[in-house]
OpenMM code with the backbone's topology and positions (N, CA, C; nanometers):
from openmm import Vec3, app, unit

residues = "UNK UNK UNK UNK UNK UNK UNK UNK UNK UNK UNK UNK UNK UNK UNK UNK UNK UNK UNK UNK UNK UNK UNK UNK UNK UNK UNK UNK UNK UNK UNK UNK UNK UNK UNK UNK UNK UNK UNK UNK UNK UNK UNK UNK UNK UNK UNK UNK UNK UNK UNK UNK UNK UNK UNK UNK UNK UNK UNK UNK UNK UNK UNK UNK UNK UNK UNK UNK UNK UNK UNK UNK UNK UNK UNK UNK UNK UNK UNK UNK UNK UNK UNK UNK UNK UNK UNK UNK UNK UNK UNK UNK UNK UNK UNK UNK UNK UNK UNK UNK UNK UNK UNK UNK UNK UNK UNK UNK UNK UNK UNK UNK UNK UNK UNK".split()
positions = [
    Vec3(-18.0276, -1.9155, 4.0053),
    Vec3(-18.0540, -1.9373, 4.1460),
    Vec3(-18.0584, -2.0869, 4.1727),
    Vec3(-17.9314, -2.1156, 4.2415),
    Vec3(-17.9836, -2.2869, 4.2434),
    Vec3(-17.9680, -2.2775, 4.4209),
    Vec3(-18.0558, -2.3653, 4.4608),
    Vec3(-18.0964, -2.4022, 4.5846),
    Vec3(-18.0211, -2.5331, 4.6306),
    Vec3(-17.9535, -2.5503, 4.7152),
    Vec3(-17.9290, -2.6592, 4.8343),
    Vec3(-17.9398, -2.6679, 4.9626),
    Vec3(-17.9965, -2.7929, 4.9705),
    Vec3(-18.0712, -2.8122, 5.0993),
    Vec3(-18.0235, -2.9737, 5.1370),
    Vec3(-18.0856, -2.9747, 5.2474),
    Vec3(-18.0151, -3.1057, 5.2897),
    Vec3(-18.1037, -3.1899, 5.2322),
    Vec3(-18.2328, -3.1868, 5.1934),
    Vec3(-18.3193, -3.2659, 5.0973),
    Vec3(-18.3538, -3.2486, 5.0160),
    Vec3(-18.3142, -3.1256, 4.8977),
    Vec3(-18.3382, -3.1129, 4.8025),
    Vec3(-18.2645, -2.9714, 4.7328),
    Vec3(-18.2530, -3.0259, 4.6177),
    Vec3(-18.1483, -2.9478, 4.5226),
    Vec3(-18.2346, -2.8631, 4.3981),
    Vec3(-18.1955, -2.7618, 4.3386),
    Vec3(-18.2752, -2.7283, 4.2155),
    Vec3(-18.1865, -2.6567, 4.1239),
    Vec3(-18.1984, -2.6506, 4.0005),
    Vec3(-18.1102, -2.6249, 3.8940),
    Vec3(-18.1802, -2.5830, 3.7734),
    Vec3(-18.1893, -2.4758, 3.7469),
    Vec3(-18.2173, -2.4524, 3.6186),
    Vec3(-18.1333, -2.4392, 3.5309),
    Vec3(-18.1882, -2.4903, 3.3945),
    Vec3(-18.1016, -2.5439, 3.3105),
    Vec3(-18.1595, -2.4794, 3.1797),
    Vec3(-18.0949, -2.4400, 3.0507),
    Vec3(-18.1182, -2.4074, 2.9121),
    Vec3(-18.2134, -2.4647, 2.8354),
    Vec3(-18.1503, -2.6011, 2.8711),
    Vec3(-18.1939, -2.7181, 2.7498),
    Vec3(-18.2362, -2.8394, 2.7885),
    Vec3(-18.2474, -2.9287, 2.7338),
    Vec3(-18.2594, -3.0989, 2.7555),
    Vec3(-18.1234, -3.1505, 2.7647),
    Vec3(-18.0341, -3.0909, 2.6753),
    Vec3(-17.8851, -3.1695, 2.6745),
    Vec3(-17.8318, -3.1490, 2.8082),
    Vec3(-17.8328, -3.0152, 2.8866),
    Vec3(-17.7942, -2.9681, 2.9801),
    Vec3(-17.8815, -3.0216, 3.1065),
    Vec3(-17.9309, -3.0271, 3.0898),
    Vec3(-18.0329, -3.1107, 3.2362),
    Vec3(-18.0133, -3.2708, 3.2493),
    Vec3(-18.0060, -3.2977, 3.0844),
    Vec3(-17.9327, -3.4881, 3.1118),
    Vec3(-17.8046, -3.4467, 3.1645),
    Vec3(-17.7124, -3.3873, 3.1478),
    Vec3(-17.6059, -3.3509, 3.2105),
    Vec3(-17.5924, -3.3688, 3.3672),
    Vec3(-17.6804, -3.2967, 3.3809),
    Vec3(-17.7152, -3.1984, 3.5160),
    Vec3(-17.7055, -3.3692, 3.5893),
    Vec3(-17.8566, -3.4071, 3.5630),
    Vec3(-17.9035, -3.5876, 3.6293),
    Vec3(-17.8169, -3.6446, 3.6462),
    Vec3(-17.6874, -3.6715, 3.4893),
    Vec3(-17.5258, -3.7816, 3.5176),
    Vec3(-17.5020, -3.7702, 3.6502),
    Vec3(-17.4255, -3.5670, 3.6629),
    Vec3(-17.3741, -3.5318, 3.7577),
    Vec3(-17.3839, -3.5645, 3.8793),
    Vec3(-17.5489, -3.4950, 3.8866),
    Vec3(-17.6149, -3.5949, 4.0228),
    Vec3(-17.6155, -3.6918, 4.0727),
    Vec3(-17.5816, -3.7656, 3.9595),
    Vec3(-17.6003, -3.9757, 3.9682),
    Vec3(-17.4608, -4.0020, 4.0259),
    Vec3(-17.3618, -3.8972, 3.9775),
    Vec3(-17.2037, -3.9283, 3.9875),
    Vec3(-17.1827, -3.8383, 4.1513),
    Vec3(-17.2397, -3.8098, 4.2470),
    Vec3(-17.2777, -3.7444, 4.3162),
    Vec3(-17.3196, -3.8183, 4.4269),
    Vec3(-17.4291, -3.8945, 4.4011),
    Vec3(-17.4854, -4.0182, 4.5192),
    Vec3(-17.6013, -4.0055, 4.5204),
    Vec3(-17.6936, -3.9583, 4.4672),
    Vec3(-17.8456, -3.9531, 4.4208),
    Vec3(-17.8616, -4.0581, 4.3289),
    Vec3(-17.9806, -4.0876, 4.3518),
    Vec3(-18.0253, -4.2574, 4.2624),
    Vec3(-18.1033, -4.1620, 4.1721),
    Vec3(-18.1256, -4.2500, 4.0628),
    Vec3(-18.2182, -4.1890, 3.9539),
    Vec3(-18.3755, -4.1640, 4.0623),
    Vec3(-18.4411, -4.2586, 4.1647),
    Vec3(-18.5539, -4.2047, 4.2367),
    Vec3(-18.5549, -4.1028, 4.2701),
    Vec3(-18.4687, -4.0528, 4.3093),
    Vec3(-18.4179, -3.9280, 4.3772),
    Vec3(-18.4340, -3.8068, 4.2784),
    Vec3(-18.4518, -3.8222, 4.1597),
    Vec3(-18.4370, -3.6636, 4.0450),
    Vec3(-18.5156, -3.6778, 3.9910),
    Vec3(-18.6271, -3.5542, 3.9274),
    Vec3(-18.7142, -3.5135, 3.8880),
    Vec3(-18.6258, -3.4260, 3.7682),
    Vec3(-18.7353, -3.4447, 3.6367),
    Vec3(-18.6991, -3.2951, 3.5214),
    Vec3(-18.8568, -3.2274, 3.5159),
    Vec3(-18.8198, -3.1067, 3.5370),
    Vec3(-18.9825, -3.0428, 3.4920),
    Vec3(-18.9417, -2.9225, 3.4169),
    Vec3(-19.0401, -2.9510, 3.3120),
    Vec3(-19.0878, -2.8172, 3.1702),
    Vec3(-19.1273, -2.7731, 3.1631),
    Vec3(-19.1835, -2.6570, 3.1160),
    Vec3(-19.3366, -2.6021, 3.1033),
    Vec3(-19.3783, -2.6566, 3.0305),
    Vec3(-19.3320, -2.7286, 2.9242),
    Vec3(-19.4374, -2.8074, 2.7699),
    Vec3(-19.3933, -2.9829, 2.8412),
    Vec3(-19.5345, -3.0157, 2.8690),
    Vec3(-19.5915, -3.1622, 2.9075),
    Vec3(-19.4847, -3.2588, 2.7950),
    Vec3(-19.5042, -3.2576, 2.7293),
    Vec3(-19.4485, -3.3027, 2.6071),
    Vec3(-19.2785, -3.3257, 2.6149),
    Vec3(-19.2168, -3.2383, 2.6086),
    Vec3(-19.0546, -3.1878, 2.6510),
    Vec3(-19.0156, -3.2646, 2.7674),
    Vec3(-19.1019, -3.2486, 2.8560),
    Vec3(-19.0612, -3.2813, 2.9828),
    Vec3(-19.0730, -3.4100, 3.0163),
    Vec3(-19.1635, -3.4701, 2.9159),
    Vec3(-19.1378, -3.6281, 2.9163),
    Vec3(-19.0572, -3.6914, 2.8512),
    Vec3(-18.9993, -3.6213, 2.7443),
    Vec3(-18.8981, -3.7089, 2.6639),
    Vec3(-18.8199, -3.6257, 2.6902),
    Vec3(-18.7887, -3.5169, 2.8131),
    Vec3(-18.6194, -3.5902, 2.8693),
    Vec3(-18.6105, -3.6168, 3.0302),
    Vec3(-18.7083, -3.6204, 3.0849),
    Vec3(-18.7491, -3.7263, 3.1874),
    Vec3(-18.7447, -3.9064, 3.1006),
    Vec3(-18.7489, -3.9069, 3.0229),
    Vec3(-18.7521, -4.0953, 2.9368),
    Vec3(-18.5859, -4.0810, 2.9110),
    Vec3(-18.5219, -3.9754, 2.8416),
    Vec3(-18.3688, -3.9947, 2.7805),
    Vec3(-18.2881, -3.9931, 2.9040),
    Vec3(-18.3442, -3.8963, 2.9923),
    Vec3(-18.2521, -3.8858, 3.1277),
    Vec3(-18.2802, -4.0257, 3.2709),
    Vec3(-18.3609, -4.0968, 3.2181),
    Vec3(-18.4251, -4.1941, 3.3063),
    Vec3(-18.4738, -4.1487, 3.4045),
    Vec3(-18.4939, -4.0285, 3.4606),
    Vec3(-18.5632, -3.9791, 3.5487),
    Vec3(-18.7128, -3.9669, 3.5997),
    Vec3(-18.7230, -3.9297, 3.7158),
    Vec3(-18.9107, -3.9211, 3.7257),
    Vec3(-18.9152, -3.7958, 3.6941),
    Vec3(-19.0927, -3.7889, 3.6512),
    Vec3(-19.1678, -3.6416, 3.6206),
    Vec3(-19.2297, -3.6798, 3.7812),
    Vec3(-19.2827, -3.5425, 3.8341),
    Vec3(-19.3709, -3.5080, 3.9529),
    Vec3(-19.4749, -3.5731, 3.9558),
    Vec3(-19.5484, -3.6853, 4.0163),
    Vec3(-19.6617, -3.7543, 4.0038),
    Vec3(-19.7342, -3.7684, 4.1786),
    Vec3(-19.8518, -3.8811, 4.1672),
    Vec3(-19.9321, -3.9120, 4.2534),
    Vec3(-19.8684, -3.9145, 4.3700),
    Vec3(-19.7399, -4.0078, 4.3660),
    Vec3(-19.6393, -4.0535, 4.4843),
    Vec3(-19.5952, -3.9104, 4.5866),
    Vec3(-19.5718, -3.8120, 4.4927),
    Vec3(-19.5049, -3.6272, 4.5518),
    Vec3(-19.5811, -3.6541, 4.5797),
    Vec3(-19.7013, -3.5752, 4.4758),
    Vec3(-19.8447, -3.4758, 4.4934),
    Vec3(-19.9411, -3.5521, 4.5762),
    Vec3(-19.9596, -3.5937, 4.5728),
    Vec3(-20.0846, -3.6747, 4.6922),
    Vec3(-20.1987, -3.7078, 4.5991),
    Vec3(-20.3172, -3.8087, 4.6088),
    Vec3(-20.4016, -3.8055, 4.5128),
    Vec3(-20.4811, -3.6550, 4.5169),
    Vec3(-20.4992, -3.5659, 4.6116),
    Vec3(-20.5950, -3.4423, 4.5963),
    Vec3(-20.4944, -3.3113, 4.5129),
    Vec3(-20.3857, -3.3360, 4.5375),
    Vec3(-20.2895, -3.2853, 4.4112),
    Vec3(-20.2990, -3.2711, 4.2738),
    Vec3(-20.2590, -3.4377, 4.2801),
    Vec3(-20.2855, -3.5225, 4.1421),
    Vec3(-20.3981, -3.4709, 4.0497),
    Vec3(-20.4912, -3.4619, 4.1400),
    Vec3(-20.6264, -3.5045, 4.0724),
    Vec3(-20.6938, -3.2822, 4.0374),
    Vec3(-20.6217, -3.2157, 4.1666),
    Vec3(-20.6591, -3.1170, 4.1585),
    Vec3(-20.5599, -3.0173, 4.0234),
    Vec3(-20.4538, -3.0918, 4.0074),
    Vec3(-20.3539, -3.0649, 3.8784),
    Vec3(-20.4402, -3.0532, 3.7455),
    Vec3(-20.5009, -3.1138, 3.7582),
    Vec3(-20.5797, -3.1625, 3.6173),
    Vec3(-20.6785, -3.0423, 3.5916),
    Vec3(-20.6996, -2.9765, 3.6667),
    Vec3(-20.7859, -2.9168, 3.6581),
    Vec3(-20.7367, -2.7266, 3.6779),
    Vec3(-20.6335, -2.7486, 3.7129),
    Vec3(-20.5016, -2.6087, 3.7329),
    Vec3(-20.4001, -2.5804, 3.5830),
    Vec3(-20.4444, -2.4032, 3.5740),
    Vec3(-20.3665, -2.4088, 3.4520),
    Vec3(-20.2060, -2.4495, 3.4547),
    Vec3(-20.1469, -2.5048, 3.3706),
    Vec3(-19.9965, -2.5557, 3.3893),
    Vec3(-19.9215, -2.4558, 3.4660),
    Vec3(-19.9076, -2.3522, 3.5000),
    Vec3(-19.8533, -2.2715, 3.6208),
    Vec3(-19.8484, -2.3201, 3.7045),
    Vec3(-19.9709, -2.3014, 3.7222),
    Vec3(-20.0480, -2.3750, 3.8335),
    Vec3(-19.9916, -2.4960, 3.9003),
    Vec3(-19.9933, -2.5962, 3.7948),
    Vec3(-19.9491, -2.7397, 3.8370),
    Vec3(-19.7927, -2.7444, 3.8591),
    Vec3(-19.7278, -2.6772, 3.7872),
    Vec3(-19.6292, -2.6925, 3.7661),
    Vec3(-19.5602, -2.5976, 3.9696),
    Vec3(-19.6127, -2.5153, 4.0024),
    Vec3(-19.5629, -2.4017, 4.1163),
    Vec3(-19.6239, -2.5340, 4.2362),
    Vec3(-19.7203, -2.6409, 4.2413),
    Vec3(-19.7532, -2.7129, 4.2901),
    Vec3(-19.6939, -2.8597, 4.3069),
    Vec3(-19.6341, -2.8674, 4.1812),
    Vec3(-19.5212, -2.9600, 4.1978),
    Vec3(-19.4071, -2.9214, 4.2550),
    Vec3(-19.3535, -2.8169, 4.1793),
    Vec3(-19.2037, -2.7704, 4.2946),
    Vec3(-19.2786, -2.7330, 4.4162),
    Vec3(-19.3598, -2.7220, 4.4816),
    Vec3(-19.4157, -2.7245, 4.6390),
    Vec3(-19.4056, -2.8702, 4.7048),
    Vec3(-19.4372, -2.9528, 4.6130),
    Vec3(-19.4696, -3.0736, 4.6705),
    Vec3(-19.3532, -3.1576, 4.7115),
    Vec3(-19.2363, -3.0773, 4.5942),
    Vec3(-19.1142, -3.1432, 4.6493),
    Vec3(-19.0087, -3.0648, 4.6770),
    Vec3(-19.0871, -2.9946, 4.8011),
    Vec3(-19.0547, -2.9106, 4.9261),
    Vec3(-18.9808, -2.7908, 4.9364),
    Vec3(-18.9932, -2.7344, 4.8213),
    Vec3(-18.9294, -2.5598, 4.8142),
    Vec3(-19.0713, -2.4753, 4.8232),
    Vec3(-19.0590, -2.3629, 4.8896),
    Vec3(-19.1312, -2.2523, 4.9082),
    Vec3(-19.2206, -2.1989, 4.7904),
    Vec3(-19.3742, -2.1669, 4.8343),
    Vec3(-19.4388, -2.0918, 4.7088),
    Vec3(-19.3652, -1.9752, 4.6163),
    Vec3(-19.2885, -1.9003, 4.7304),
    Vec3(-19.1629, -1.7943, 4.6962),
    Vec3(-19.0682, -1.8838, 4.5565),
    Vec3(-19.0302, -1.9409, 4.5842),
    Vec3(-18.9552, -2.0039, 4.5076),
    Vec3(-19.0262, -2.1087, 4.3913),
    Vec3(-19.1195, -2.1286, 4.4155),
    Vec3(-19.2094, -2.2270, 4.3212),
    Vec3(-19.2172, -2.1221, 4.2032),
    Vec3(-19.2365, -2.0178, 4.2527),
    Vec3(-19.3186, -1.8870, 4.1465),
    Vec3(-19.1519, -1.8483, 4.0961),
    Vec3(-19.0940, -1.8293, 4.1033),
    Vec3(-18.9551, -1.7901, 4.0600),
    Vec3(-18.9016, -1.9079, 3.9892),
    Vec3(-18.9524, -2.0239, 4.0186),
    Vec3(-18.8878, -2.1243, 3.8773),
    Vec3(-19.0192, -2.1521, 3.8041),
    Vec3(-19.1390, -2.1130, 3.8317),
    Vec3(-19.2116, -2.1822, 3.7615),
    Vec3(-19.2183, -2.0238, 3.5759),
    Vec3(-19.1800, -1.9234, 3.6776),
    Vec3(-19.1286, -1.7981, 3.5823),
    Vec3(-19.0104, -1.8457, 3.4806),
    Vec3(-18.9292, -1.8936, 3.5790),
    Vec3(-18.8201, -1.9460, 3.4272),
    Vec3(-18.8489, -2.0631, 3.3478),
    Vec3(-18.9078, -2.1405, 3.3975),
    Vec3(-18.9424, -2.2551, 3.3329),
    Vec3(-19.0292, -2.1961, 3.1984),
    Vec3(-19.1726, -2.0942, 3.2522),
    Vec3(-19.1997, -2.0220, 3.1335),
    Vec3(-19.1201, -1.9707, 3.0289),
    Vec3(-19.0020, -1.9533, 3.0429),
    Vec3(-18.8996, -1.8681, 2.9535),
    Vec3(-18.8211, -1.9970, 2.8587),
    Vec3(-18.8308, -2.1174, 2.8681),
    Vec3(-18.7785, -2.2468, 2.7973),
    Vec3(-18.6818, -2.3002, 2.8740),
    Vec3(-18.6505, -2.2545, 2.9747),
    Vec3(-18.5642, -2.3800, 3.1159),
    Vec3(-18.6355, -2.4786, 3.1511),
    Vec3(-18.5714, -2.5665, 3.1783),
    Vec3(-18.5512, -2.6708, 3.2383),
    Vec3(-18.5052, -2.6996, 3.3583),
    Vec3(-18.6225, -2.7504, 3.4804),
    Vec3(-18.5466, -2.7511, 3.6295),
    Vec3(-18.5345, -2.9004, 3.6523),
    Vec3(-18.4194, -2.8742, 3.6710),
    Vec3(-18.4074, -3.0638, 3.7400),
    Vec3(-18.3799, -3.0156, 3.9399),
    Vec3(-18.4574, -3.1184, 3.9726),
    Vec3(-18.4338, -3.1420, 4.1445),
    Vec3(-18.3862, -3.2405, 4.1341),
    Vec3(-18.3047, -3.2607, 4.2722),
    Vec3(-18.3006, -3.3704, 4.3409),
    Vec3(-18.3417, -3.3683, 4.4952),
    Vec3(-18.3918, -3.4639, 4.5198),
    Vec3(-18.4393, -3.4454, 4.6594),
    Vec3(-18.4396, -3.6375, 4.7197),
    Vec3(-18.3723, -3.6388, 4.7745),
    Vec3(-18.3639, -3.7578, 4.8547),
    Vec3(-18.4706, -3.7971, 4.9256),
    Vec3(-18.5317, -3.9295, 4.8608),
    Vec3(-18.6854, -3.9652, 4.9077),
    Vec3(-18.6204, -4.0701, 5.0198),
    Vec3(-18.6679, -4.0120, 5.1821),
    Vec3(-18.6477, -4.0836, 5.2712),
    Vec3(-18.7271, -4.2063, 5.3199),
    Vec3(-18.6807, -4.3083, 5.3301),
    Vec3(-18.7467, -4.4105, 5.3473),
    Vec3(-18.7870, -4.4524, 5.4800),
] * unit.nanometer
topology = app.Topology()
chain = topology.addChain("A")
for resn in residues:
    res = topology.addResidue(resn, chain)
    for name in ("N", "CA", "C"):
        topology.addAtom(name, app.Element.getBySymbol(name[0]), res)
């Protein structure tokens, strides 16, 4: 199920190799690296290929500090169905990738941060 929108894109992906892929594409596309997010279910994963893919992970800037701060305290579902909310797809849809992401996917967005 991949989503396009006029501000934001979503892609689930297999792997890490396939989601750096995914980001090139995007980059070769007209999205700046600001513009793309990778999210994992394992914290860990998702930072080292958010670091290989140069991309951002979901932080303070999305989530807001009562986000941020309320993340910490939400089981990773949790945080994770709250991040894809924050960067603007439906709870409907948060819960439907935050399900595959459980399964070892990888979602990369893009969403054009308007200035």
């Amino acid at each position: 199920m991949d989503t396009i929108r006029t501000q934001a894109y979503a892609k689930l992906l297999e792997n890490g190799i396939q989601a750096i892929e995914e980001v090139n594409r995007l980059l070769g596309s007209g999205y700046t690296r600001d513009d793309l997010y990778v999210i994992s279910h394992n914290e860990d994963r998702e930072g080292r290929i958010a670091d290989a893919a140069d991309t951002n992970e979901v932080g303070l800037h999305e989530e807001g500090l009562f986000g941020a701060i309320a993340n910490m305290f939400r089981s990773r579902g949790d945080a994770l169905r709250n991040k894809i909310t924050s960067l603007g797809f439906s709870a409907a849809e948060a819960a439907y990738y935050e399900k595959e992401l459980d399964s070892g996917k990888v979602l990369v967005i893009a969403k054009k941060n308007l200035h």
